[in-house]
DRENPA-3360 file (N, C-alpha, C; in nm, 2 decimals, always signed):
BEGIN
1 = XXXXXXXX = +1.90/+1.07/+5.54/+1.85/+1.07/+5.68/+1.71/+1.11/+5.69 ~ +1.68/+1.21/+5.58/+1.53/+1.27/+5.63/+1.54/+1.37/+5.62 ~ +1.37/+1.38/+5.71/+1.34/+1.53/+5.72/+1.37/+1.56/+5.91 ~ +1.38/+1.67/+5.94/+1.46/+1.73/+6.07/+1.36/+1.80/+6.08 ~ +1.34/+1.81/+6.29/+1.27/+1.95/+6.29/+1.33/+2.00/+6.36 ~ +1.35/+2.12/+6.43/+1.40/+2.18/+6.55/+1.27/+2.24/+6.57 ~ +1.27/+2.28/+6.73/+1.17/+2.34/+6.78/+1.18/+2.44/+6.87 ~ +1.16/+2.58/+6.88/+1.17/+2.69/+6.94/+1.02/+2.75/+7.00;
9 = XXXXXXXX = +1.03/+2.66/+7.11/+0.91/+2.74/+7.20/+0.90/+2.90/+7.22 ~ +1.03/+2.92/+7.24/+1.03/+3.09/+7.28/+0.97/+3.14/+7.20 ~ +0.99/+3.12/+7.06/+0.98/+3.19/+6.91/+0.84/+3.16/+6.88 ~ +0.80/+3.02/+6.91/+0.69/+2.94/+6.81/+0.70/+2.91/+6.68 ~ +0.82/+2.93/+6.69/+0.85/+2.90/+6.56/+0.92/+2.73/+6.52 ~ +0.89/+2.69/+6.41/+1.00/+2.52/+6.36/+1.05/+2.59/+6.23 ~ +1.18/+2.54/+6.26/+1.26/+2.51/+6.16/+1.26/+2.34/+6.09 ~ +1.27/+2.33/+5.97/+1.27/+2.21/+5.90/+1.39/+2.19/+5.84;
17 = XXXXXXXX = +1.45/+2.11/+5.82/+1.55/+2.05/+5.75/+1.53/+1.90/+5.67 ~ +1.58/+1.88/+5.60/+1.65/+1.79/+5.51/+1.78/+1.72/+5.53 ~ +1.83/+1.59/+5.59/+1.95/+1.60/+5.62/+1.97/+1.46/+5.52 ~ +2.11/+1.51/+5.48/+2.15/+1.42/+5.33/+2.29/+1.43/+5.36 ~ +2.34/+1.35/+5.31/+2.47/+1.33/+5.27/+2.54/+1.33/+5.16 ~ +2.65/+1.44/+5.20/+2.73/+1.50/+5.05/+2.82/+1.41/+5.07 ~ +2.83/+1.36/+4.95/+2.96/+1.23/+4.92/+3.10/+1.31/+4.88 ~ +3.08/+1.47/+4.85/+3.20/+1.54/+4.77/+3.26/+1.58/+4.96;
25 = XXXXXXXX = +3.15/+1.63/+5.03/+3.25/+1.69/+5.12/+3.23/+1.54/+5.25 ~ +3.18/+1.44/+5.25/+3.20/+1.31/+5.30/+3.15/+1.36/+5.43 ~ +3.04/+1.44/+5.47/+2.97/+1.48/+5.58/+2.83/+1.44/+5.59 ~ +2.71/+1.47/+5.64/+2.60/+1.47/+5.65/+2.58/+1.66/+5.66 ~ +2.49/+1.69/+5.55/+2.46/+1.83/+5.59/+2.32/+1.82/+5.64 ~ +2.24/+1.95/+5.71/+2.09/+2.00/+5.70/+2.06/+2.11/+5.58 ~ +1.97/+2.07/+5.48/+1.96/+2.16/+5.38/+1.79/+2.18/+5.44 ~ +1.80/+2.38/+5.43/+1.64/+2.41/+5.52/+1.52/+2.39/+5.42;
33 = XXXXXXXX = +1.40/+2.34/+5.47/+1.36/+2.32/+5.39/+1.22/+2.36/+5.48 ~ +1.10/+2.40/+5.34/+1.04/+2.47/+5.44/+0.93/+2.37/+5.52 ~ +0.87/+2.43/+5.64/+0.74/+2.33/+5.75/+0.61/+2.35/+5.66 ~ +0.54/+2.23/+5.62/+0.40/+2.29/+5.57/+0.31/+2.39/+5.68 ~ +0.21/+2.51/+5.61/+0.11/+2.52/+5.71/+0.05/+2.45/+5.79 ~ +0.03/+2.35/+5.77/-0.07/+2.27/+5.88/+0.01/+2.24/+5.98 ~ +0.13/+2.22/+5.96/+0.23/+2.11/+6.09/+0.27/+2.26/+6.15 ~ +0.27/+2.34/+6.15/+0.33/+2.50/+6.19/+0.18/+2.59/+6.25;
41 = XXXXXXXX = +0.10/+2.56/+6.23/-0.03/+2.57/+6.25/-0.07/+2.49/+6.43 ~ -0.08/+2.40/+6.39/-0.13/+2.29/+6.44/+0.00/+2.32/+6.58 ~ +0.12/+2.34/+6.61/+0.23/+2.39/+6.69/+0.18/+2.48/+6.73 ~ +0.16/+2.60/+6.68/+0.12/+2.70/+6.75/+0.01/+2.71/+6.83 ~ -0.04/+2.63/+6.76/-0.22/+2.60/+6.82/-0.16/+2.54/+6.98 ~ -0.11/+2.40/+6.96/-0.09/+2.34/+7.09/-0.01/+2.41/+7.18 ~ +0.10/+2.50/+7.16/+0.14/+2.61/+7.26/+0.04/+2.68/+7.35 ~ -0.02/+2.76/+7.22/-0.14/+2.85/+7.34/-0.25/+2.78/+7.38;
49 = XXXXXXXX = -0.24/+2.65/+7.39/-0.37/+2.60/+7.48/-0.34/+2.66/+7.62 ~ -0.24/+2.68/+7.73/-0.23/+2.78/+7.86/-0.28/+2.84/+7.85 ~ -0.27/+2.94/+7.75/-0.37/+3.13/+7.74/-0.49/+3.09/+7.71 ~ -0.55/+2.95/+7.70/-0.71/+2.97/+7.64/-0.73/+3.00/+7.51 ~ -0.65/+3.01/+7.42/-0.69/+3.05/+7.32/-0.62/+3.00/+7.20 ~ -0.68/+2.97/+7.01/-0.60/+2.96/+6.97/-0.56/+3.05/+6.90 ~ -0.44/+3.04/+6.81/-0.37/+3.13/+6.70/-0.49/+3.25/+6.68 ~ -0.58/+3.22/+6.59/-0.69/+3.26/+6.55/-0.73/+3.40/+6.62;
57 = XXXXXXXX = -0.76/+3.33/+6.75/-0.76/+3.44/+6.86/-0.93/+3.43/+6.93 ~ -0.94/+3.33/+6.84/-1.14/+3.23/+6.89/-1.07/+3.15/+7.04 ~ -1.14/+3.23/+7.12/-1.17/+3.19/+7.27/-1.20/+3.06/+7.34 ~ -1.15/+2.99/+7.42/-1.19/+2.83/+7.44/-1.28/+2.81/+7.55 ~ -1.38/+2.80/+7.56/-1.46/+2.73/+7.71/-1.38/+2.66/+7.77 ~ -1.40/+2.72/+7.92/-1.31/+2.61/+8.02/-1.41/+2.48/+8.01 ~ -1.30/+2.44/+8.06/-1.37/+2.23/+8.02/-1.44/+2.22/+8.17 ~ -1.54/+2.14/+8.17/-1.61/+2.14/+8.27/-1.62/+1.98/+8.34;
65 = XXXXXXXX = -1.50/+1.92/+8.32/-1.48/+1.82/+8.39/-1.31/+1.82/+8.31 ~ -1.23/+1.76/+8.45/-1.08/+1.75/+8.36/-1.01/+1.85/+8.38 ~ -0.88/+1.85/+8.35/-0.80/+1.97/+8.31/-0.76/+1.97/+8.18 ~ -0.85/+2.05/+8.13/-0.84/+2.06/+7.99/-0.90/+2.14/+7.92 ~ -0.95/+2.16/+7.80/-0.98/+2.32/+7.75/-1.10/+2.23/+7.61 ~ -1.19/+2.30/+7.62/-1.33/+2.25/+7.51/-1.33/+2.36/+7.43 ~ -1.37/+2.26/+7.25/-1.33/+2.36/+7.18/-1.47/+2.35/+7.08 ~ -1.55/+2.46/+7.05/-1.69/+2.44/+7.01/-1.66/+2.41/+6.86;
73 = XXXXXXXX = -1.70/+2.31/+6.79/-1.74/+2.32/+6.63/-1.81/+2.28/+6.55 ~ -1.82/+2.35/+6.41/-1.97/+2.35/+6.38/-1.93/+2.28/+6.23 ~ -2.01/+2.22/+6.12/-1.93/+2.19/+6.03/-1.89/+2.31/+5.89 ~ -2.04/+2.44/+5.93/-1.99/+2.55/+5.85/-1.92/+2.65/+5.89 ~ -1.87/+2.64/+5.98/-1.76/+2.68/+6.04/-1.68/+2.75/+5.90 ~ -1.57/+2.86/+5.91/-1.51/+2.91/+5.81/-1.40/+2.84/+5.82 ~ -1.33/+2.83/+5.75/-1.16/+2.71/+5.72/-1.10/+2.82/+5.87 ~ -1.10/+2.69/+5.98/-0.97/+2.68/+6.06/-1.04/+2.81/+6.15;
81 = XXXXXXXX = -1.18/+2.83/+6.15/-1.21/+2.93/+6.23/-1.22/+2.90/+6.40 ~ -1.18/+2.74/+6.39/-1.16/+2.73/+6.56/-1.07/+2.57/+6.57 ~ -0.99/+2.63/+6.52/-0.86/+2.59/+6.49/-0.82/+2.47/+6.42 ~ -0.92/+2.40/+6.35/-0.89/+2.32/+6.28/-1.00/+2.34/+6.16 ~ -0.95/+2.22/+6.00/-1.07/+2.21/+5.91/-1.17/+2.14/+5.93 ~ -1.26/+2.15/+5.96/-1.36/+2.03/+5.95/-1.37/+1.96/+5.85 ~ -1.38/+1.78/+5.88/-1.37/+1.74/+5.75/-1.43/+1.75/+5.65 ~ -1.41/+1.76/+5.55/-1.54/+1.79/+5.45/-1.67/+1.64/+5.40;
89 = XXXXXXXX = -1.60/+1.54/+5.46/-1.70/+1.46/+5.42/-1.74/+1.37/+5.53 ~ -1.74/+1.45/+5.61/-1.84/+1.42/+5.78/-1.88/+1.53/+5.78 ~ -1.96/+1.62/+5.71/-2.06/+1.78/+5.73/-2.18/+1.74/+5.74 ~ -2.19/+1.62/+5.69/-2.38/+1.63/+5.68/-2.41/+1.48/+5.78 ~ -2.29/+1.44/+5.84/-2.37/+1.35/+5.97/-2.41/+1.44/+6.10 ~ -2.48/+1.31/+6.17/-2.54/+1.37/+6.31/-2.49/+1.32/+6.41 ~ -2.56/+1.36/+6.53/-2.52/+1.29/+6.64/-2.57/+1.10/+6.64 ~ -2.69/+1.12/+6.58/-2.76/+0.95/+6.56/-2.66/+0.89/+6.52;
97 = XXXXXXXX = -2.58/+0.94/+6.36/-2.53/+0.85/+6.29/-2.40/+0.80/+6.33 ~ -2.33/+0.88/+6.46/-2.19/+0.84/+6.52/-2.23/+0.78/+6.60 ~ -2.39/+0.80/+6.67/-2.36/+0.70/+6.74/-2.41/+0.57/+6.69 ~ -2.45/+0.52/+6.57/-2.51/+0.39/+6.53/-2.45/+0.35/+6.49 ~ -2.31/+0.40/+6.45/-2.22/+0.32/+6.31/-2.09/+0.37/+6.37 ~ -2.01/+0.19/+6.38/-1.91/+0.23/+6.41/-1.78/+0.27/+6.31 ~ -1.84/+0.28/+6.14/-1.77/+0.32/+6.12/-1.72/+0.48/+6.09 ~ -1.87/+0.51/+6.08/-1.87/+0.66/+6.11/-1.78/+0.72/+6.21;
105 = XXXXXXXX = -1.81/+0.67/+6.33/-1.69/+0.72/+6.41/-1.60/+0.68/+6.40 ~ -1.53/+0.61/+6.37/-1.40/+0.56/+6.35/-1.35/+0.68/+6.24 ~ -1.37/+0.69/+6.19/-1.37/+0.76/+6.05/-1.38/+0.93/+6.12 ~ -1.43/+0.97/+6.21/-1.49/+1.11/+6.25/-1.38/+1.11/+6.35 ~ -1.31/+0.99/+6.40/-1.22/+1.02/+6.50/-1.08/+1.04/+6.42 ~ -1.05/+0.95/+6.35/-0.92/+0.96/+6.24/-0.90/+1.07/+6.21 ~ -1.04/+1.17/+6.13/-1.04/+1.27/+6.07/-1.02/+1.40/+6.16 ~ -1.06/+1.39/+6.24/-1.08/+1.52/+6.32/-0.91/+1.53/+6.46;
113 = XXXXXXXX = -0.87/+1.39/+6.44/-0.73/+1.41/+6.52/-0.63/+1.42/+6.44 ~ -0.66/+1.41/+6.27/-0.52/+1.41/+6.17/-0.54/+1.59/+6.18 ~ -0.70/+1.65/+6.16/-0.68/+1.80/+6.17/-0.64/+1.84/+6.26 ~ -0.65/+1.78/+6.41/-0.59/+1.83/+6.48/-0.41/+1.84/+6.53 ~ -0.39/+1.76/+6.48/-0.22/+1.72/+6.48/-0.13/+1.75/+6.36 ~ -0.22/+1.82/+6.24/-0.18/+1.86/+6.13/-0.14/+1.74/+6.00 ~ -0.18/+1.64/+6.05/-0.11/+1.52/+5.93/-0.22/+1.49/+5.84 ~ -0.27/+1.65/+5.78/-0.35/+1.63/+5.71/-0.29/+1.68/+5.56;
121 = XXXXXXXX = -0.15/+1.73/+5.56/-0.11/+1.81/+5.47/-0.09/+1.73/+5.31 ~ -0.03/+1.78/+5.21/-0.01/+1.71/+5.14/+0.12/+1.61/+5.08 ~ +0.16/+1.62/+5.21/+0.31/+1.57/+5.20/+0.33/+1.42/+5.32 ~ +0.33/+1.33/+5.26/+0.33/+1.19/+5.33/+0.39/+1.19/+5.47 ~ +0.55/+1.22/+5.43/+0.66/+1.20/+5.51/+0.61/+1.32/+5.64 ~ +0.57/+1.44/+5.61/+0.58/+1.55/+5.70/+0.43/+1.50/+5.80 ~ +0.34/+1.46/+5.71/+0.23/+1.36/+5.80/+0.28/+1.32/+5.93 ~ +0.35/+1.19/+5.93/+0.38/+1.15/+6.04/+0.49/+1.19/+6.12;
129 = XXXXXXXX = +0.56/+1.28/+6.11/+0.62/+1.41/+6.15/+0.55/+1.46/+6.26 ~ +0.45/+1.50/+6.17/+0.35/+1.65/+6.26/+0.27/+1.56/+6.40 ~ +0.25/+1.41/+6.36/+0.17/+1.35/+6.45/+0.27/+1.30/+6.56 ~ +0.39/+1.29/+6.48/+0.49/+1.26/+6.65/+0.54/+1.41/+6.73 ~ +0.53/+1.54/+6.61/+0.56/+1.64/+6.70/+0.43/+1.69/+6.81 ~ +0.34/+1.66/+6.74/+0.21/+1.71/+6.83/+0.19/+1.63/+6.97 ~ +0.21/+1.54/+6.97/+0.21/+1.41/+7.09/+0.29/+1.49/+7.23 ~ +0.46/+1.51/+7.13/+0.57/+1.56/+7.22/+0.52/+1.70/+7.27;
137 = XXXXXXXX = +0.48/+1.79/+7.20/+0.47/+1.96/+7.24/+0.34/+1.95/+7.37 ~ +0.22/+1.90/+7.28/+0.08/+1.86/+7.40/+0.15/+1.77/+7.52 ~ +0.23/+1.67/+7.51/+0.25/+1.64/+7.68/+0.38/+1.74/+7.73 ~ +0.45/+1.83/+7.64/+0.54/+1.90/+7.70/+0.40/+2.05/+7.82 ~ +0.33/+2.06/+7.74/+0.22/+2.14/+7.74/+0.10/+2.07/+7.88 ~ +0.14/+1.98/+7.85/+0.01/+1.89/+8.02/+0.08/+1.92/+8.12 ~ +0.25/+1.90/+8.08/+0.35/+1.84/+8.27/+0.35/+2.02/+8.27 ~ +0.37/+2.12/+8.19/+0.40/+2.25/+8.22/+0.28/+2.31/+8.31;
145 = XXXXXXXX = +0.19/+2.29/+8.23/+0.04/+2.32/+8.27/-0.06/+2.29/+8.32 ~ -0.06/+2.20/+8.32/-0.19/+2.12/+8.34/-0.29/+2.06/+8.25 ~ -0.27/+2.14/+8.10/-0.37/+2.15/+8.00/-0.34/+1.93/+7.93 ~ -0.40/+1.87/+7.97/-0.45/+1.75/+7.92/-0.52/+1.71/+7.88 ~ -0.57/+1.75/+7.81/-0.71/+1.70/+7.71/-0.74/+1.82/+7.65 ~ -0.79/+1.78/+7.51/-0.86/+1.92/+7.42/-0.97/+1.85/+7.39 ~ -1.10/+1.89/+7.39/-1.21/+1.82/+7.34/-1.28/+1.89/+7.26 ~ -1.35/+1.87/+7.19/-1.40/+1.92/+7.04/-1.55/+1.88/+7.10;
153 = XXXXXXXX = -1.65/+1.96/+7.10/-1.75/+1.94/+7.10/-1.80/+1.96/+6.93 ~ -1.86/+1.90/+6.86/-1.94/+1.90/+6.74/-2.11/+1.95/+6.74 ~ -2.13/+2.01/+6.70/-2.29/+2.09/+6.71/-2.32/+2.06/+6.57 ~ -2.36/+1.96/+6.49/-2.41/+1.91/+6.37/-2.55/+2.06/+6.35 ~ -2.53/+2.00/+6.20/-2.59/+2.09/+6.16/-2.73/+2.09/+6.18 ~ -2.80/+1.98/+6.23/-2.95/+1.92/+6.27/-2.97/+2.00/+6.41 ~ -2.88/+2.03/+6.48/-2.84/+2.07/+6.64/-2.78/+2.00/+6.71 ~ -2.76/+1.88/+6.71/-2.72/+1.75/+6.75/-2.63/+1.77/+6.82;
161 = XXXXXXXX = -2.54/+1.71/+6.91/-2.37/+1.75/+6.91/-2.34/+1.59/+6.95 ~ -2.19/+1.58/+6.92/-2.12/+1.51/+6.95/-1.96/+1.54/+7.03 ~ -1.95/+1.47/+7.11/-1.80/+1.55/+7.19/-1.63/+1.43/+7.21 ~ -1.55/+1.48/+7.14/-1.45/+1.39/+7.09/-1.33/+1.48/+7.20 ~ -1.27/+1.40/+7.25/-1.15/+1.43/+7.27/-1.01/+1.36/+7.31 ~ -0.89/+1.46/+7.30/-0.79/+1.45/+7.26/-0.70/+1.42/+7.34 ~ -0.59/+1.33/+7.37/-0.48/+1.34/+7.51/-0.34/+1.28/+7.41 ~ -0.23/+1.33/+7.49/-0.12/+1.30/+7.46/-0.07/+1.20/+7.39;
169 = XXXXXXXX = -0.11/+1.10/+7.42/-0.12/+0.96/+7.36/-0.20/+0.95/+7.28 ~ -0.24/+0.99/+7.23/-0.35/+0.98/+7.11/-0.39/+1.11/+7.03 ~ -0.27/+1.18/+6.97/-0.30/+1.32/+6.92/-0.42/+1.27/+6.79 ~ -0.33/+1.21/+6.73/-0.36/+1.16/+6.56/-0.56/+1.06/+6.58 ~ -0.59/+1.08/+6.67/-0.75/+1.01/+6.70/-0.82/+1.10/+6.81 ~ -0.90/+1.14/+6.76/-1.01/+1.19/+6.90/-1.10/+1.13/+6.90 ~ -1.10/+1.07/+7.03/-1.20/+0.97/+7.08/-1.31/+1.01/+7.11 ~ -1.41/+0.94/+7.09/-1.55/+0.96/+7.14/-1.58/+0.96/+7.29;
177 = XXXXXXXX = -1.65/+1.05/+7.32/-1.68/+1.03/+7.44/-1.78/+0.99/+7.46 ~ -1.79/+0.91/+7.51/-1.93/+0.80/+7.55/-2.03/+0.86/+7.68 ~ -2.18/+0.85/+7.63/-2.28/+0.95/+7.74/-2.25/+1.06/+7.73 ~ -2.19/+1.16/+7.61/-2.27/+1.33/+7.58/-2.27/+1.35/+7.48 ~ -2.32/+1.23/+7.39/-2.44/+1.27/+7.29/-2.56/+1.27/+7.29 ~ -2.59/+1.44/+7.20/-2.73/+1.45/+7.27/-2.77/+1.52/+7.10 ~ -2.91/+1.49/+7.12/-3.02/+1.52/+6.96/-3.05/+1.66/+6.96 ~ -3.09/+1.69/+6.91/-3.15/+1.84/+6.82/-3.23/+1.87/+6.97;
185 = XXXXXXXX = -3.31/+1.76/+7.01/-3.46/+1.76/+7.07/-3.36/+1.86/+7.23 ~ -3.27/+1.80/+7.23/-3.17/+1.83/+7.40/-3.19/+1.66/+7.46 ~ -3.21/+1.60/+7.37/-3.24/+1.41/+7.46/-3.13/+1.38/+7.46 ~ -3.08/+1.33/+7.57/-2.90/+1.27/+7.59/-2.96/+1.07/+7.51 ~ -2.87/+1.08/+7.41/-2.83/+0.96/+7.32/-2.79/+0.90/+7.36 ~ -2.87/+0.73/+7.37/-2.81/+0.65/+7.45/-2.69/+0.57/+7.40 ~ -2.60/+0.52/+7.46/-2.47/+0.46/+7.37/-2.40/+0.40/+7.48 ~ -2.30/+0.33/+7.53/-2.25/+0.25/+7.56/-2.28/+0.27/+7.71;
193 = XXXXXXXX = -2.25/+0.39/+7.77/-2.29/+0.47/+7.90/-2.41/+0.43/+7.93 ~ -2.52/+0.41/+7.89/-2.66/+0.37/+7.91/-2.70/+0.27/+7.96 ~ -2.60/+0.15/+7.90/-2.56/+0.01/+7.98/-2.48/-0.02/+8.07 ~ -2.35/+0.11/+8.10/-2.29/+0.08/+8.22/-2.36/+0.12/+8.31 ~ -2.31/-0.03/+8.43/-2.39/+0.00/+8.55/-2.33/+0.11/+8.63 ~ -2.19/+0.17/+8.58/-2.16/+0.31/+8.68/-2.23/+0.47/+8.60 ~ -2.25/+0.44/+8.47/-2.33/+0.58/+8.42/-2.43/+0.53/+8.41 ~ -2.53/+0.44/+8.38/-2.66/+0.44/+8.32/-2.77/+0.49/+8.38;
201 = XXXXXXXX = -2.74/+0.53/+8.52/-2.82/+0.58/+8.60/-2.89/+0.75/+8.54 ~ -2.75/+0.79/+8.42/-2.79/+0.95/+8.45/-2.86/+0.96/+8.33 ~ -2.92/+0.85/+8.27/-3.01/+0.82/+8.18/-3.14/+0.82/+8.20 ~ -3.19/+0.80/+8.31/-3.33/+0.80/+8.38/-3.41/+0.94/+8.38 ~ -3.54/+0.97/+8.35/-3.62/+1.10/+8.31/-3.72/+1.01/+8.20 ~ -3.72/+1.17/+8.16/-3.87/+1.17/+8.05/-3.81/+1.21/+7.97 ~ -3.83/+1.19/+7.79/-3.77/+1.21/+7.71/-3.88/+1.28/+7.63 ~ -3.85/+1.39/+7.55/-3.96/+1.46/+7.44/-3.87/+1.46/+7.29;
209 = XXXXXXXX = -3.99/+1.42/+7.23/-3.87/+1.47/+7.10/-3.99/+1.54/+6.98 ~ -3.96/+1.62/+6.87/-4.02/+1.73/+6.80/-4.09/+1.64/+6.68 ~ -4.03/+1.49/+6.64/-4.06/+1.44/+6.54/-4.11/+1.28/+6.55 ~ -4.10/+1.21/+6.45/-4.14/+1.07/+6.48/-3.99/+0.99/+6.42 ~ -3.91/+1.07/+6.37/-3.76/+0.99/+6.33/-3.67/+1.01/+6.43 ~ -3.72/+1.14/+6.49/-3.62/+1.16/+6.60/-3.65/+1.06/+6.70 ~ -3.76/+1.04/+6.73/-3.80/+0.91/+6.85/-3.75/+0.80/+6.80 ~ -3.81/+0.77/+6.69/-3.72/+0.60/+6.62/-3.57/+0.60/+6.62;
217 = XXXXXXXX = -3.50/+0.71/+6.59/-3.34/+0.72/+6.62/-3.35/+0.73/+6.78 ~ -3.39/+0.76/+6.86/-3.37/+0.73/+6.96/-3.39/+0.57/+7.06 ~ -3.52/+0.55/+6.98/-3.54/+0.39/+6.99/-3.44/+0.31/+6.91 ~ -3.38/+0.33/+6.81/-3.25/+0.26/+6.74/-3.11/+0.21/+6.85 ~ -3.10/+0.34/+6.91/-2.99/+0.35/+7.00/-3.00/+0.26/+7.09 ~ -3.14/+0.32/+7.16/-3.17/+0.21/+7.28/-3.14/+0.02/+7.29 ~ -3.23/+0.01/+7.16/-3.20/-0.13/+7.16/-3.06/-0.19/+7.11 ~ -2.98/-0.04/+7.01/-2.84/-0.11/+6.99/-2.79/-0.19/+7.14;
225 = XXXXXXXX = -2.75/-0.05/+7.22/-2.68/-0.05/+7.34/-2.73/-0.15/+7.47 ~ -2.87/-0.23/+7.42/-2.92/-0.26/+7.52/-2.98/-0.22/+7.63 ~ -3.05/-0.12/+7.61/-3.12/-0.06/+7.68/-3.26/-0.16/+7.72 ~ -3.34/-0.21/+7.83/-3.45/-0.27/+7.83/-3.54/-0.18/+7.82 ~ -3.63/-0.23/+7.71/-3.78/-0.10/+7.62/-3.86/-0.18/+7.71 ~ -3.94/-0.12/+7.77/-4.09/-0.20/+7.78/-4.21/-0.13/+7.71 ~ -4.24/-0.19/+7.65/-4.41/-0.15/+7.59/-4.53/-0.15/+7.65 ~ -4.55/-0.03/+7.71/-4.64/+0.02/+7.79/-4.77/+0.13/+7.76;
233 = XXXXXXXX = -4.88/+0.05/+7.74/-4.97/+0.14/+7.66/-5.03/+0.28/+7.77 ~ -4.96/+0.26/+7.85/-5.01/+0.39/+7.95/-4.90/+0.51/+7.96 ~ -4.80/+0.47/+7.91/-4.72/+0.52/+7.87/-4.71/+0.67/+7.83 ~ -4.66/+0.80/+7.87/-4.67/+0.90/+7.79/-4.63/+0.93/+7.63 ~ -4.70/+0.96/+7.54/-4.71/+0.96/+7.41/-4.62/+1.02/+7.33 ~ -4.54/+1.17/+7.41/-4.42/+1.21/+7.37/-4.30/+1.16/+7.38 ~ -4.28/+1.03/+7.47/-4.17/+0.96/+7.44/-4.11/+0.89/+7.53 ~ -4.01/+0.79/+7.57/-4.01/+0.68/+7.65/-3.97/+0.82/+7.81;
241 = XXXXXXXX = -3.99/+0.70/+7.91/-4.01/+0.74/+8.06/-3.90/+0.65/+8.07 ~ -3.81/+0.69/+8.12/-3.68/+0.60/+8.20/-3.67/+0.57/+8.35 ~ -3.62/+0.47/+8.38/-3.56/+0.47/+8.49/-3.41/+0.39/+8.50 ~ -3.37/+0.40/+8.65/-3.25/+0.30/+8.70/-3.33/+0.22/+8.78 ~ -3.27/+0.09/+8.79/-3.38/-0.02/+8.89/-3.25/-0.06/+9.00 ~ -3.14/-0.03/+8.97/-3.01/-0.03/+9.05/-2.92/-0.13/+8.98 ~ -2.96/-0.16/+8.88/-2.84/-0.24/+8.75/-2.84/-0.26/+8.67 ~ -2.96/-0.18/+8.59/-3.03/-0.14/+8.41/-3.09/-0.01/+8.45;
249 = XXXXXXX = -3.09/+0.01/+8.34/-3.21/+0.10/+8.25/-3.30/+0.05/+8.19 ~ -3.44/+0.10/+8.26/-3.55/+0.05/+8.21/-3.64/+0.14/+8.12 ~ -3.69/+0.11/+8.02/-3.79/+0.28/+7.97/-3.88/+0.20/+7.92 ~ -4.03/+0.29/+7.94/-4.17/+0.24/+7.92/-4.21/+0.30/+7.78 ~ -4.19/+0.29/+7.72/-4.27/+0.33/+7.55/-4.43/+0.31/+7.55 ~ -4.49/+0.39/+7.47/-4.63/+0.39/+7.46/-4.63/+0.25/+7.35 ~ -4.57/+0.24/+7.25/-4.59/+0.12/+7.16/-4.46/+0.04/+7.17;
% end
C-alpha cells in the first residue's frame, strides 16, 4: 500500500507508517516507520505561521500587502536559519539574472518551494508525500487563520532582492512576484509589471545607479519587457528619467 502519515496538530507531531500486507496473518498491517527531518520540519514550520514565527524561533515581518506573513533570506544564511536551506546552486545569482532568464527562475522557484514543502529529502517516495502534506496543513492553516501566503523575500548577495511567494495550491513552487525586484542601487527592476497598463505607472521617476553594468542591466530589462527607451541627449547622465503617458512607459536615456 505504501507509506502512511497520520497527523497530530495538538502534538505537532507525524507519525509514519508503512502499510503492507502479511500473507501469514491475511491482513494489511502499519509497520512505523520513521518521517525524514525535512517533511517533520517543514510541518512544524507551517503550523506556527499564526504565532509569527518559525520552529527556529527567527521572527517573521508582517506582510505588507495580503494576509500573509514575509520571510527575509539571504543565501549565507546558516542551514535552515529562517526556515528553510537555501539552494546551494542559486547563491551566487541576482536580482538581474531572475529577472532576464526564464530559466533561472523557473529553477529558483522549483527550488526554493521543494525547501519549502520539504520534498527536498533523500527519499523519492516521502518527496511527494511532504508536497501533498504541505498543501493540506497550509490551507488547513489559511481557513483557521487567515495566514495565505508565505513570501520569501531574497536579499542576494550583490543587495539585490527578489520576492517569491507561496499559497496553498502551489506549495511545491514559489512564484515570482512580478514588480518588486529591485538592484543593489534601490532601482525597482523592470519586468513584466513595467508593461502592464495596470502597474506600469509605479515605474515612473528618476533612476541612479553606482555603476555602468548596473545601468546596462537595467537597460537589458527595459528593452526585454518592452519598455519604450528614448535617446535623449539632454537627458540626465546618472540614468534613465521615466514616465507614464497613460498606457506605456516611456524613459529618456542620455545615449
Amino acid at each position: 500500500m505504501g507509506l502512511t502519515v497520520v497527523v497530530d496538530p495538538d502534538q505537532r507531531r507525524l507519525n509514519g507508517y508503512t502499510v503492507e500486507y502479511d500473507r501469514e496473518l491475511r491482513r494489511y498491517r502499519a509497520v512505523p516507520t520513521a518521517v525524514p527531518a525535512e517533511v517533520t520540519a517543514t510541518f512544524r514550520r507551517i503550523l506556527a505561521l499564526p504565532q509569527g514565527h518559525i520552529a527556529s524561533g527567527t521572527q517573521f515581518v508582517p506582510q505588507a500587502f495580503g494576509s500573509g506573513v514575509v520571510v527575509p533570506i539571504h543565501p549565507d544564511d546558516p542551514q535552515s536559519a529562517n526556515g528553510i536551506t537555501f539552494p546551494p546552486a542559486m547563491k551566487d545569482l541576482n536580482a538581474y539574472d531572475v529577472v532576464h532568464s526564464a530559466t533561472y527562475r523557473s529553477q529558483l522557484e522549483l527550488a526554493v518551494g521543494q525547501a519549502f514543502s520539504g520534498a527536498n529529502s533523500e527519499h523519492a517516495a516521502w518527496n511527494s508525500l511532504a508536497t501533498t502534506l504541505s498543501s493540506i496543513v497550509l490551507s488547513w492553516v489559511s481557513k483557521l487563520f487567515g495566514v495565505q501566503t508565505v513570501t520569501y523575500v531574497i536579499t542576494w548577495r550583490d543587495g539585490s532582492r527578489t520576492r517569491l511567494v507561496i499559497s496553498p495550491d502551489s506549495v511545491d513552487r514559489a512564484r515570482y512576484v512580478s514588480g518588486e525586484s529591485v538592484d543593489a542601487s534601490g532601482n525597482r527592476i523592470p519586468d513584466g509589471a513595467a508593461s502592464n497598463a495596470e502597474t506600469g505607472e509605479g515605474y515612473s521617476g528618476a533612476y541612479h545607479f553606482n555603476d555602468e553594468q548596473s545601468y546596462q542591466n537595467w537597460l537589458d530589462s527595459a528593452h526585454l519587457y518592452g519598455v519604450q527607451i528614448i535617446v535623449n541627449p539632454g537627458a540626465a547622465p546618472s540614468g534613465p528619467i521615466c514616465r507614464w503617458d497613460g498606457r506605456q512607459l516611456q524613459c529618456d536615456v542620455p545615449r
